[in-house]
C-alpha positions in Angstrom: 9.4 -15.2 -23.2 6.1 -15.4 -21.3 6.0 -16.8 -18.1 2.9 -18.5 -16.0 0.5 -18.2 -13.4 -2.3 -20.1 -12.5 -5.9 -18.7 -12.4 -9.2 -20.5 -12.5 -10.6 -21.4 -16.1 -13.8 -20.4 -15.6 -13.5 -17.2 -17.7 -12.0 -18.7 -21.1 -8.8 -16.6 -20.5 -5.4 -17.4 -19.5 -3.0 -14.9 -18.9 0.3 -15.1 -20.0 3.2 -12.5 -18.1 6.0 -11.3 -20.0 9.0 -11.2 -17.9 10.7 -8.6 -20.7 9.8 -6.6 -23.6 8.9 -8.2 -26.2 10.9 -7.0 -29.5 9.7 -9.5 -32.3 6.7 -8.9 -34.4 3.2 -7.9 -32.9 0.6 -7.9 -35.5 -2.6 -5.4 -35.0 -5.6 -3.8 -37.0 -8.8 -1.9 -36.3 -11.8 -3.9 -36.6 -15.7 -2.9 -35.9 -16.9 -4.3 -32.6 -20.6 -4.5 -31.0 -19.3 -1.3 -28.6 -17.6 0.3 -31.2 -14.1 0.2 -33.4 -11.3 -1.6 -31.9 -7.7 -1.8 -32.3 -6.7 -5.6 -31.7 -3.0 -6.5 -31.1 -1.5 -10.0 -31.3 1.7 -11.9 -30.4 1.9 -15.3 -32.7 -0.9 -17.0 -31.4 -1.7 -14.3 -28.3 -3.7 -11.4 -27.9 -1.4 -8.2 -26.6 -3.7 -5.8 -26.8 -7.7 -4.8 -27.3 -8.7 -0.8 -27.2 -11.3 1.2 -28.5 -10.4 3.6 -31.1 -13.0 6.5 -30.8 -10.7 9.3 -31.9 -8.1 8.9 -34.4 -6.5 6.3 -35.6 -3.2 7.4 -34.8 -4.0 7.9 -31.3 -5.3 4.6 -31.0 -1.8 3.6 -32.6 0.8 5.4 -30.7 -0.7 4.4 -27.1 -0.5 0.7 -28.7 3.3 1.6 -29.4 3.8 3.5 -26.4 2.8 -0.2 -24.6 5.4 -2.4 -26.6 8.0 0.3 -27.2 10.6 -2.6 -28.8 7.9 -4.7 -30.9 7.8 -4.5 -34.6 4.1 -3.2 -34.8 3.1 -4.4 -38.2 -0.6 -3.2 -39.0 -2.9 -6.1 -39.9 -6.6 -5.0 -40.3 -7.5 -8.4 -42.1 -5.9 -10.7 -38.2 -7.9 -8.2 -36.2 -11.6 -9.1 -37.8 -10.7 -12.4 -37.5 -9.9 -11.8 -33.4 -13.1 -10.2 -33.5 -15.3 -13.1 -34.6 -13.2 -15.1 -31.6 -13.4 -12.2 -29.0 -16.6 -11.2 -29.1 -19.0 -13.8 -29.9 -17.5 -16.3 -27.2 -20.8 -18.3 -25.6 -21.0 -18.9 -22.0 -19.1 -23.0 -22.1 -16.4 -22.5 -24.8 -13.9 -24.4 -24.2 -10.9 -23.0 -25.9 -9.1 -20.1 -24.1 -7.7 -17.1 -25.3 -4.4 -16.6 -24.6 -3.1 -13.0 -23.5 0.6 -12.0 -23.1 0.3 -8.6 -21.0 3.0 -6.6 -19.3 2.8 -5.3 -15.4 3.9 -4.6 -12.3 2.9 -7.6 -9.7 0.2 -5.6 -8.1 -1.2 -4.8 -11.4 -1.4 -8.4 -12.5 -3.1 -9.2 -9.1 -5.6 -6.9 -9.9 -6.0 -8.4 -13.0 -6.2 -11.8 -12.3 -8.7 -10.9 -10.0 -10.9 -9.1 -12.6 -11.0 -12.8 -14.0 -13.0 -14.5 -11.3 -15.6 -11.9 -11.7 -18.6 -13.7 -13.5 -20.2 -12.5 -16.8 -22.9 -10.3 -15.3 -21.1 -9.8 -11.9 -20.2 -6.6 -10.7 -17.6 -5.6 -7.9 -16.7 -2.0 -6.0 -12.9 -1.0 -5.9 -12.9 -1.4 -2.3 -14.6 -5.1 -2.6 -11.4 -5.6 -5.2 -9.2 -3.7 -3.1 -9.8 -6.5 -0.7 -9.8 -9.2 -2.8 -6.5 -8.6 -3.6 -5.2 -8.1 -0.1 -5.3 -4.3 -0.1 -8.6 -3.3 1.8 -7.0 0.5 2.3 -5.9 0.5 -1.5 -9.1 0.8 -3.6 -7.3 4.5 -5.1 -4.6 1.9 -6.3 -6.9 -0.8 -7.5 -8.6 2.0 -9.8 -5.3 3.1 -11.0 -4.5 -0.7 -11.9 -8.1 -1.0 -13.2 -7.9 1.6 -15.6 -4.1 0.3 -16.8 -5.9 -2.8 -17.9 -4.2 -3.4 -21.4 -7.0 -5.5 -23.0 -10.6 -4.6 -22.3 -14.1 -6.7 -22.8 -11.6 -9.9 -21.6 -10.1 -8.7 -18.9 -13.2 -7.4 -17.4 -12.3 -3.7 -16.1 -16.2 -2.5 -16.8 -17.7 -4.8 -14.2 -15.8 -2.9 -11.2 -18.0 -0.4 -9.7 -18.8 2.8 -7.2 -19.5 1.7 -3.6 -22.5 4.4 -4.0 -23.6 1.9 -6.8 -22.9 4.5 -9.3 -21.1 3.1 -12.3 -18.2 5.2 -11.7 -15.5 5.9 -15.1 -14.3 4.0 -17.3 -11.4 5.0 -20.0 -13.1 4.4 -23.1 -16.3 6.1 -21.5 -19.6 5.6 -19.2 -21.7 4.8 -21.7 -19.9 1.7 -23.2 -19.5 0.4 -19.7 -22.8 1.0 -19.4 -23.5 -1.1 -22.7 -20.8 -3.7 -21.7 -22.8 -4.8 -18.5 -26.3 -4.6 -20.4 -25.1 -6.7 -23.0 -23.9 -9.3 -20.4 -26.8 -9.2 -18.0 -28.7 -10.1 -20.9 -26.7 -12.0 -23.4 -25.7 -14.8 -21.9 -22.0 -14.0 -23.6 -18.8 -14.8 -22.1 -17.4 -11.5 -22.2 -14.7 -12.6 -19.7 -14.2 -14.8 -16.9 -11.3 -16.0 -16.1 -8.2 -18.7 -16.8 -4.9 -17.7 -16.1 -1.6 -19.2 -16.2 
């Protein structure tokens, strides 16, 4: 079952922690985004999981398994297009948020969380995160947690930055990080900000 925690709705997402595995059904497909294919996993009603699928498909698949090791992963190209259309045409003042059921250690959901007050547009360094979060000496950590993030575009992982102002990595590569924060500077999308609870 998920638990709660509250976060500000600004972003259009509320996070949703699951206190254990989850071992029922978890529904997920590939689906063509505006940064490239995706693989989109669901829970019911929640979103579990959003990747980018460059290589193959079964790569793409057996990290989504190797993140819910006791779900039944039932493969659902026709629910992920429809996440699609929700995910990633979200205008800045929608009003219903997207629910996320993720799995983490506490510091890992702070981190998190904290990627959720950072506006559409915004960008932050790992050591400006590092100390948002209470860790000022931790910003190695905060990257590590950063790059663990299990549902990119929402939970916004590309707006975290070099100190040098360099754009610095990004798992699913520079240049769609690079085409992330162009899209948002200019947009006017809600690619993320944040609601937890």
């Amino acid at each position: 079952m998920p638990g709660t925690s509250a976060t500000p709705r600004s972003s259009g997402v509320r996070l949703l922690t699951l206190r254990e595995d989850h071992t029922g059904p978890l529904r997920a497909g590939f689906a063509s985004g505006p940064f490239g294919r995706c693989l989109i996993g669901a829970i019911g009603p929640d979103l579990c999981h959003l990747s980018f699928a460059d290589g193959s498909v079964r790569t793409a698949w057996k990290e989504l398994s190797a993140a819910w090791p006791r779900a039944r992963i039932l493969r659902d190209d026709r629910s992920a297009e429809l996440w699609r259309k929700r995910l990633f045409g979200r205008k800045k003042g929608a009003t219903a948020p997207v629910r996320c059921q993720v799995r983490g250690t506490a510091f890992q959901l702070r981190v998190w969380r904290e990627l959720l007050r950072i506006p559409s547009g915004g960008r932050v360094t790992y050591g400006e995160l590092a100390a948002r979060v209470g860790h000022p000496k931790a910003a190695r950590a905060v990257g590590s947690a950063v790059g663990d993030n299990p549902i990119a575009w929402l939970i916004p992982c590309h707006r975290v930055v070099r100190g040098s102002g360099g754009l610095g990595g990004y798992h699913w590569g520079v240049g769609r990080k690079r085409a992330m924060l162009a899209h948002e500077s200019v947009s006017g999308c809600l690619g993320t900000s944040a609601s937890h609870s």
